[in-house]
C-alpha positions in Angstrom: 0.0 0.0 0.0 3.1 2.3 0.9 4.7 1.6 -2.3 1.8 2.4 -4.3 1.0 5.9 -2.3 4.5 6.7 -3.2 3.8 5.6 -7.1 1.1 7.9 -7.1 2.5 11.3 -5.6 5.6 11.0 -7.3 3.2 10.4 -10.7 1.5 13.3 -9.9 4.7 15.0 -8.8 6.8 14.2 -12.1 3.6 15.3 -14.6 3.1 19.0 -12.6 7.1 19.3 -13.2 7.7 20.1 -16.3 5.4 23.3 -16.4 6.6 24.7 -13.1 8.8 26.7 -14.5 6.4 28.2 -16.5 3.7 28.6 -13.7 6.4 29.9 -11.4 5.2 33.8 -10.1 2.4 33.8 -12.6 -0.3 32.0 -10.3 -2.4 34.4 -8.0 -0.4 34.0 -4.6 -1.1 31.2 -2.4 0.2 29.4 1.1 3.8 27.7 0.8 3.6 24.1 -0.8 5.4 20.9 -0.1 7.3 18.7 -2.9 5.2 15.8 -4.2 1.4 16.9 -2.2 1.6 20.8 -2.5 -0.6 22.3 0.3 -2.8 18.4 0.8 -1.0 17.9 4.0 -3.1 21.5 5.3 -6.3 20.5 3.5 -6.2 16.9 5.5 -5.5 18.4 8.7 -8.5 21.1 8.1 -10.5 18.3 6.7 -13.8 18.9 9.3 -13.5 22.6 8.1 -12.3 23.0 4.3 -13.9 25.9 3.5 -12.3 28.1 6.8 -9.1 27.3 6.4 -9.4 28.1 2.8 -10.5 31.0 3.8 -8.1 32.4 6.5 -5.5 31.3 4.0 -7.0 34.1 1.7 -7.4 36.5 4.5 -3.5 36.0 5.4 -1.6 35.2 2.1 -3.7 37.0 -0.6 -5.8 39.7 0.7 -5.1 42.2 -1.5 -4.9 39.6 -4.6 -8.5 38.8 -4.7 -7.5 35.3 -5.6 -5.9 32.3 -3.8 -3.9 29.4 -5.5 -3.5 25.9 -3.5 -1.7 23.3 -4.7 -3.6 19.8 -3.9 -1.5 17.0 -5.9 -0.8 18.2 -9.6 -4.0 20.2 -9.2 -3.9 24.2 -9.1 -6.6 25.2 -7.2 -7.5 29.2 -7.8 -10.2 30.3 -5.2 -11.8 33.8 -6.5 -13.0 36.4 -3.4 -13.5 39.7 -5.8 -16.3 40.8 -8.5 -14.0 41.4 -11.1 -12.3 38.5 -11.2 -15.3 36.6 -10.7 -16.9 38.3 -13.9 -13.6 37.7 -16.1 -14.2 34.3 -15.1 -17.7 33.1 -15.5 -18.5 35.9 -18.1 -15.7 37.1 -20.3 -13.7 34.1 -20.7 -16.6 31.6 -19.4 -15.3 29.2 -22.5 -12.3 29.0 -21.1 -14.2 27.5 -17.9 -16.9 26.1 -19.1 -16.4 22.7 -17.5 -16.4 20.8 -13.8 -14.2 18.8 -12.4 -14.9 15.1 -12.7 -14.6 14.1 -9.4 -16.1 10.9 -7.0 -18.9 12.3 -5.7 -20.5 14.6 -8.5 -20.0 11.0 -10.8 -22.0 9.2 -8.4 -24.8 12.1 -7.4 -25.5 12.9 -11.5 -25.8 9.1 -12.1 -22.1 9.7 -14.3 -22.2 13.0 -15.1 -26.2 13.1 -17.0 -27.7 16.2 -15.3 -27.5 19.7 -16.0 -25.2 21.3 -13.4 -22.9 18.5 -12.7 -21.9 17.4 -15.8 -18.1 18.0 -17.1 -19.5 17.1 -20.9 -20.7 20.2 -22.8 -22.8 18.1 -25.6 -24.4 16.8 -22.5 -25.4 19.9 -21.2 -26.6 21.2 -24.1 -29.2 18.6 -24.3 -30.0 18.9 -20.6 -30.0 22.6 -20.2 -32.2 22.4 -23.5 -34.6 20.0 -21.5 -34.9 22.6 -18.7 -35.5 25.6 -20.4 -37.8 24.5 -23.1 -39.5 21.7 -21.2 -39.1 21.7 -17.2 -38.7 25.4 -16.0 -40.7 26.8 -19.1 -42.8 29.5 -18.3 -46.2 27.5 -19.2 -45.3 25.1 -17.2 -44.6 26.8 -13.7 -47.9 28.1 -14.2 -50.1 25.3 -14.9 -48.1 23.9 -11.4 -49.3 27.1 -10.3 -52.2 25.7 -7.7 -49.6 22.7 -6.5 -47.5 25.7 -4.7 -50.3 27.3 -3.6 -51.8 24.5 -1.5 -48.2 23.8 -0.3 -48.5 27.7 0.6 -51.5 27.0 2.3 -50.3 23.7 4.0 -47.1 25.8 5.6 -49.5 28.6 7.7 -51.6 25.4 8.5 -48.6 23.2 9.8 -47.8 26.3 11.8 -50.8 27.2 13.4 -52.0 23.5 14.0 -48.7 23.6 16.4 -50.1 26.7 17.9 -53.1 25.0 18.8 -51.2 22.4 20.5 -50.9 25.3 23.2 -52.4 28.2 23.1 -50.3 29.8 25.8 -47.3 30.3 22.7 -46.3 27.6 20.8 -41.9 27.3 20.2 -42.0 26.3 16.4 -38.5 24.7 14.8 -38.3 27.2 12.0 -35.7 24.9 10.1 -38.3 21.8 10.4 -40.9 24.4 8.8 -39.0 25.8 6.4 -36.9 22.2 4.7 -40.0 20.7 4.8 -41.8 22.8 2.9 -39.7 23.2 0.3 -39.5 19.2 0.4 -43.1 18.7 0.1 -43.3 21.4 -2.7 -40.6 20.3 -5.1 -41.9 16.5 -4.3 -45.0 17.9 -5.4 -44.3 19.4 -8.3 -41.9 16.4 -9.4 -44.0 13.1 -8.3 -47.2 14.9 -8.2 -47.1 13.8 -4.6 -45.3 15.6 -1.1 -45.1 12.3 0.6 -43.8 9.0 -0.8 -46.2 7.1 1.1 -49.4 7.6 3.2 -49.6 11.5 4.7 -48.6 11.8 7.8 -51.0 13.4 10.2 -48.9 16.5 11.0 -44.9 17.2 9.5 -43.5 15.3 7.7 -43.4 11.7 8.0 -39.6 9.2 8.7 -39.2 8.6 4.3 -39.6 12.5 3.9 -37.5 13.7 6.9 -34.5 11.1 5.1 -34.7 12.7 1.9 -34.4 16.1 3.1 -31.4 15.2 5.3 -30.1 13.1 2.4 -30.3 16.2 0.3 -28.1 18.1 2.6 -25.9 15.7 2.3 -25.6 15.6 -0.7 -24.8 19.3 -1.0 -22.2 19.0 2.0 -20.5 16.5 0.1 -20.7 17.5 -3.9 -17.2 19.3 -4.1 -15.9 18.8 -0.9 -12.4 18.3 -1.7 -12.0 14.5 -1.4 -8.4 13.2 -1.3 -8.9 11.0 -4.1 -10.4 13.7 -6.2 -6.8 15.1 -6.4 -5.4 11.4 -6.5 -7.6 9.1 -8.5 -5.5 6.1 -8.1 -7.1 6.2 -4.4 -10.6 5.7 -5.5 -12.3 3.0 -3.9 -9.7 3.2 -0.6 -12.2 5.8 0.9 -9.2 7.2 3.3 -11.2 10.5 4.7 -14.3 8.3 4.3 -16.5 10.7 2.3 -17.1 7.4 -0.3 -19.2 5.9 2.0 -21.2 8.9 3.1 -21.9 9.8 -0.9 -22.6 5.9 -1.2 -25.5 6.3 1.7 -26.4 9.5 0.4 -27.4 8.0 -3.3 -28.5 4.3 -1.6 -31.0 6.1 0.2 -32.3 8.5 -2.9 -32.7 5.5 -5.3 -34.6 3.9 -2.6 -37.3 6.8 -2.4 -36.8 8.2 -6.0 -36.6 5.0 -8.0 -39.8 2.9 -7.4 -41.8 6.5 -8.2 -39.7 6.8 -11.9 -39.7 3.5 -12.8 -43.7 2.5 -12.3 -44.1 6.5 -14.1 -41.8 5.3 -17.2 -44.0 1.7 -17.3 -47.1 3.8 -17.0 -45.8 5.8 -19.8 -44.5 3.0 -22.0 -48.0 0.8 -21.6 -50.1 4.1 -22.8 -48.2 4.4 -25.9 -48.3 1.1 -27.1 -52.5 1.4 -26.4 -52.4 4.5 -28.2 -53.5 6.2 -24.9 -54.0 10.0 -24.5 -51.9 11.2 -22.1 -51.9 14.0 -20.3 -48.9 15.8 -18.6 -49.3 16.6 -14.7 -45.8 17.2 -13.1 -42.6 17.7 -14.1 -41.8 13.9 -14.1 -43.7 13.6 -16.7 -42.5 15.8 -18.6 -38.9 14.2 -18.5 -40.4 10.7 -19.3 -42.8 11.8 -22.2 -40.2 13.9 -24.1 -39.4 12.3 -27.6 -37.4 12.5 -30.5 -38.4 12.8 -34.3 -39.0 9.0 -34.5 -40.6 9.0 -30.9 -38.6 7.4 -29.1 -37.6 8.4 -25.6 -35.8 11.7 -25.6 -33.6 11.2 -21.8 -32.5 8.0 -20.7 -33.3 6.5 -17.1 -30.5 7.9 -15.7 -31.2 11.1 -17.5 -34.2 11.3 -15.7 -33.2 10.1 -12.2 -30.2 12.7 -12.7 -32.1 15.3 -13.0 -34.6 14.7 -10.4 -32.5 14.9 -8.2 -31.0 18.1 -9.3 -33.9 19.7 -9.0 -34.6 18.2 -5.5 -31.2 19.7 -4.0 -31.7 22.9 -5.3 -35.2 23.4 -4.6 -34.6 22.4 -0.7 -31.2 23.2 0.6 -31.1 27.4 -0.7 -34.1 28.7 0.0 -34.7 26.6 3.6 -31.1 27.9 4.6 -32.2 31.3 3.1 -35.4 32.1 4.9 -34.2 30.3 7.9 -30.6 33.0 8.4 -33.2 36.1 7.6 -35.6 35.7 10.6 -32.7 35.0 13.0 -31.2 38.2 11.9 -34.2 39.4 12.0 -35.1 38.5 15.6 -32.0 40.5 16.5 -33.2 43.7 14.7 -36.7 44.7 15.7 -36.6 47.6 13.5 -35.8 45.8 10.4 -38.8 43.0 11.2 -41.0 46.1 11.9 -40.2 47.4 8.2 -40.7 44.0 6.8 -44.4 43.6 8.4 -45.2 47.1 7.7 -44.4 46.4 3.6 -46.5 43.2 4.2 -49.6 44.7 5.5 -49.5 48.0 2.9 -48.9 45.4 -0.2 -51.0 42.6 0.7 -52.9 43.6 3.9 -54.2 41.0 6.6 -58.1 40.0 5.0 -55.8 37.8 2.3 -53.0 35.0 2.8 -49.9 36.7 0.1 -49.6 34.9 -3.3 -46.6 34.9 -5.5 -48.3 37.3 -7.3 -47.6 39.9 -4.9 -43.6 39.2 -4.9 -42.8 42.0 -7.6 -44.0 44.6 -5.1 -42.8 43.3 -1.8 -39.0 45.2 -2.5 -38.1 45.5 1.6 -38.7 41.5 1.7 -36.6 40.5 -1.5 -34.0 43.1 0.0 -34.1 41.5 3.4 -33.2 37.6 1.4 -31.0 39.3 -1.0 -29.0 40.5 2.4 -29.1 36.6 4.0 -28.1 35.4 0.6 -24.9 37.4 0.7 -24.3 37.0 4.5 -25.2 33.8 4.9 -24.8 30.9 2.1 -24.9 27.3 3.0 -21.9 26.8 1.3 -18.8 28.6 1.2 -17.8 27.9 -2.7 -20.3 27.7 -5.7 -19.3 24.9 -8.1 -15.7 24.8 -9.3 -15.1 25.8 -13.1 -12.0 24.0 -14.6 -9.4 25.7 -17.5 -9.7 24.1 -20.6 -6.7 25.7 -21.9 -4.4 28.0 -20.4 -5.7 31.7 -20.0 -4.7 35.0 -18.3 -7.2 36.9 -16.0 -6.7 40.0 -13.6 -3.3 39.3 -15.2 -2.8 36.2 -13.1 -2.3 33.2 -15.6 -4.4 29.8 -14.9 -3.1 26.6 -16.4 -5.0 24.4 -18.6 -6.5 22.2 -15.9 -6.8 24.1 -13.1 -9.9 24.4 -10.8 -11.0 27.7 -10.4 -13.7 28.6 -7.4 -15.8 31.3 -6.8 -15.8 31.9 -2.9 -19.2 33.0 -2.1 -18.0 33.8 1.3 -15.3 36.1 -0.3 -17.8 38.0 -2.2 -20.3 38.6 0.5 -18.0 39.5 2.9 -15.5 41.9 0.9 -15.3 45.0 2.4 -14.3 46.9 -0.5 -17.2 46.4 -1.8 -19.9 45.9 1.0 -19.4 48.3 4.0 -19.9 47.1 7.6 -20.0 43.4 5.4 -21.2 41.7 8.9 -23.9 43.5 9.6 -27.6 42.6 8.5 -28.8 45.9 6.5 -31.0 44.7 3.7 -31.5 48.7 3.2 -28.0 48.3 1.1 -30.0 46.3 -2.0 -32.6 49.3 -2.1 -30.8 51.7 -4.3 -33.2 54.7 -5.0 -36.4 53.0 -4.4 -37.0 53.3 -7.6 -35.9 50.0 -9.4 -37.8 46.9 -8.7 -35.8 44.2 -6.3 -34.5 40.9 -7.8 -32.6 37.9 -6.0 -30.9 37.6 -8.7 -27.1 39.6 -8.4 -26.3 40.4 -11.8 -22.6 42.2 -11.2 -21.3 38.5 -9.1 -21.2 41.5 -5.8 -22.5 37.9 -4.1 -23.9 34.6 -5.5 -27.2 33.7 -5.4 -28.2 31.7 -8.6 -25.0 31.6 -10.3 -24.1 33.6 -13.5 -23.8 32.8 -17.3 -24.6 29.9 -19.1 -23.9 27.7 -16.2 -26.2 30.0 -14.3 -28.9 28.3 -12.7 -32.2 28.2 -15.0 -34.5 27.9 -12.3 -34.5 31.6 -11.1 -37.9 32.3 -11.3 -38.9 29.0 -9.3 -36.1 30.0 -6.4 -37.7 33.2 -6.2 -41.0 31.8 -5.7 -40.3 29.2 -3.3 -38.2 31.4 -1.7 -40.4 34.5 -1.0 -43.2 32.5 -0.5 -41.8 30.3 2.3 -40.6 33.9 3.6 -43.7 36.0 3.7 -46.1 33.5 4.5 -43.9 33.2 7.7 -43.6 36.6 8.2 -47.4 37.9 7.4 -49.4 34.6 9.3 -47.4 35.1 12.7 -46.2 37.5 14.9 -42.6 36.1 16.3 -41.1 36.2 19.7 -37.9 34.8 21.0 -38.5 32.2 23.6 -38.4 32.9 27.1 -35.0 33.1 29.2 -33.2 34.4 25.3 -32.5 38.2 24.9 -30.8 37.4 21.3 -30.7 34.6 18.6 -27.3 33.3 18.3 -26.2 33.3 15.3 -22.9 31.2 15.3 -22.3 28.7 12.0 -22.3 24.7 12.0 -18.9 23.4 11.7 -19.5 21.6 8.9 -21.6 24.2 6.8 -22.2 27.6 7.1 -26.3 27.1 8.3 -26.6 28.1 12.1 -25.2 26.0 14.4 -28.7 25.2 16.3 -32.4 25.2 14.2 -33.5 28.2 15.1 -36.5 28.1 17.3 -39.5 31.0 17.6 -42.2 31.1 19.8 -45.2 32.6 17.4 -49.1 33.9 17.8 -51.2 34.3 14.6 -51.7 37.7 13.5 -54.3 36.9 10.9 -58.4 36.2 10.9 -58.9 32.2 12.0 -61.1 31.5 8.7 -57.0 32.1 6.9 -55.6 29.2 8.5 -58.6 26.9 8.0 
């Protein structure tokens, strides 16, 4: 085992040679390496923390660079904390870094590289962007789903108030349980036609859905996480920092919920057609079974579909939940800014109505007050990692053919030469003049919210929705209260991700008639 380990590095070692020389001083600035592993030796002794190590070693080597290079094996890694090197990156010379890196886990999570997002094969995301635009996140779609968010909409204020009931005196609702699992039920919803995979639970959700939201997380925890054998794939299969096994769990437990509902929908599909059966299309599995080519036959294959599901599923849960769930703890600690938001909330939609997405475009003070948890608070600390196709200059810093370029969303948050006071909540900074309308979106890469370019998330307008929804639904059907004994929310991070370290937990009173919760 030695013997091959030493194989391996000095591999890896002898191919990253020869265009040292060439690299030398050219590379934005980075920690000192060792011969053979570079900077691995840091990365496996930060292992339970990546991301903050890689970020203090950008806050004390490259500050004023605005970009970081590690060196993990052969691999230059360029991590990205400033708008304009972020924009010559994912905009002007996004053909340059177009692709991913093919690595263990985002193999085994997009079924070998078949979804949109994951994929390091352009072809293949042409066809699978195609899919999405056209097909699954078209505009006529979303709104014949329309009614399916509502009465998940509807289901949230119930959920909440059926705990209030539970005692009267003020109820302490987990806002996290709330808020994952109603952006689990609607995207199951949406997908499967279904928010439960088996019977309805009474109240919450029930063991299968509380697993597939956790397995989600992990899944997001775990998608570039900066696996060992990522950087040395001779070690595939040893699983020395163990994260094989938690992506193996992770995808054993989603092809036990996901698969039995695609493959009885393909059979379903497949028995109509040869009876010549009109079909009608109700979710957005459908949709990715019934697509067909010129000669109709089956446009995605089966992994194709069970790729993208879950795709969609990760992206639908983890960001908004995290989102919604960061902006009312920073919220709790600033009365004045909760104040604002309720006030917006009863002049746009006033109390006789439950809000509808509808009422989003004009609800500015809200979007500003996610826009501000978006920047501050991410779940993760990197967006996806682009890789150089060929060997290209930006900000004057030259990246090899090869190397993995990250966007640190953390960086660009938290810059202060471009967001002043960058720790403190003040969604008043996304206001502008008043004038504009607010969008989640960030256009000029100030922070990340649904990526950028043409590897830009495609699902804006469904974020937004599930987002602000979740949000002022919350916000406009309860009046929230720190529980007793707590003078502020504590807003410290999980080790492991940047949500909060503890769910954050409200005590809440309706604020609305009783015939809007029925």
């Amino acid at each position: 085992m030695a013997a091959t380990l030493l194989l391996l590095l000095l591999h890896h070692h002898w191919r990253g040679a020869a265009s040292k020389k060439r690299e030398a001083g050219r590379l934005p600035p980075g920690p000192a390496t060792l011969p053979f592993i570079g900077n691995m030796h840091q990365l496996i002794w930060n292992k339970t923390s990546v991301f903050r190590w890689i970020h203090r070693a950008l806050d004390e080597t490259a500050a004023g660079a605005g970009a970081l290079t590690l060196k993990l094996g052969s691999v230059h890694v360029v991590v990205v904390a400033c708008p304009e090197i972020a924009r010559e990156v994912l905009r002007r010379n996004e053909a340059a870094f177009f692709s991913r890196p093919a690595t263990f886990a985002s193999s085994l999570f997009s079924y070998g590289y078949k979804s949109t997002s994951l994929t390091v094969v352009e072809d293949q995301w042409r066809k699978m962007k195609r899919v999405l635009t056209s097909e699954v996140l078209s505009p006529a779609l979303e709104c014949r789903l329309h009614g399916r968010r509502v009465l998940e909409a509807d289901h949230l204020v119930r959920y909440v108030h059926g705990q209030l009931k539970l005692a009267p005196g003020g109820c302490v609702v987990d806002i996290r349980h709330a808020a994952r699992h109603f952006c689990g039920n609607i995207i199951r919803r949406l997908v499967f036609g279904k928010r439960c995979f088996g019977e309805p639970p009474a109240a919450g959700p029930g063991a299968d859905e509380q697993e597939h939201v956790d397995a989600l997380f992990t899944l997001v925890n775990y998608v570039y996480s900066f696996c060992v054998s990522d950087y040395y794939p001779g070690l595939v299969g040893l699983d020395l920092d163990g994260h094989e096994k938690v992506a193996r769990g992770v995808m054993s437990t989603l092809d036990r919920l996901h698969g039995p509902v695609i493959d009885e929908r393909v059979r379903e599909w497949s028995q109509r057609r040869k009876a010549g059966d009109r079909i009608e299309v109700a979710d957005i599995l459908d949709v990715l079974v019934s697509l067909e080519d010129a000669d109709g036959q089956p446009v995605l294959s089966m992994d194709e579909i069970k790729a993208q599901t879950v795709e969609l599923m990760f992206g639908s849960v983890v960001y908004p939940s995290n989102t919604v769930e960061w902006a009312l703890a920073e919220m709790m600690n600033r009365p004045d800014v909760m104040r604002k938001a309720i006030d917006e909330l009863d002049a746009v939609v006033g109390k006789e109505r439950l809000v509808q997405e509808s009422d989003i475009c004009n609800l500015n003070y809200l979007k500003s007050c996610i826009r501000e948890a978006f920047r501050l608070h991410p779940y993760h600390a990197i967006n996806a990692p682009r890789v150089a196709m060929e060997d290209t200059t930006v900000a004057g810093y030259l990246i090899p053919k090869g190397s993995h370029v990250i966007v640190s969303r953390i960086g660009l948050g938290k810059n202060s030469k471009v967001w002043p006071e960058p720790l403190e909540f003040r969604p008043e900074r996304h206001l502008g003049d008043g004038a504009a309308a607010v969008a989640l979106a960030e256009p000029d890469l100030r922070f990340v919210t649904f990526g950028t370019g043409r590897r830009g998330c495609p699902g804006v307008s469904l974020g937004t929705s599930f987002t602000m929804v979740l949000f002022a639904r919350l916000l406009q059907g309860f009046s929230w209260m720190k529980p007793p004994g707590i003078d502020r929310i504590n807003l410290q991070e999980s080790p492991t991700s940047l949500a909060l370290a503890a769910p954050l937990v409200l005590q809440a009173q309706p604020r609305l008639a009783p015939h809007l919760y029925a």
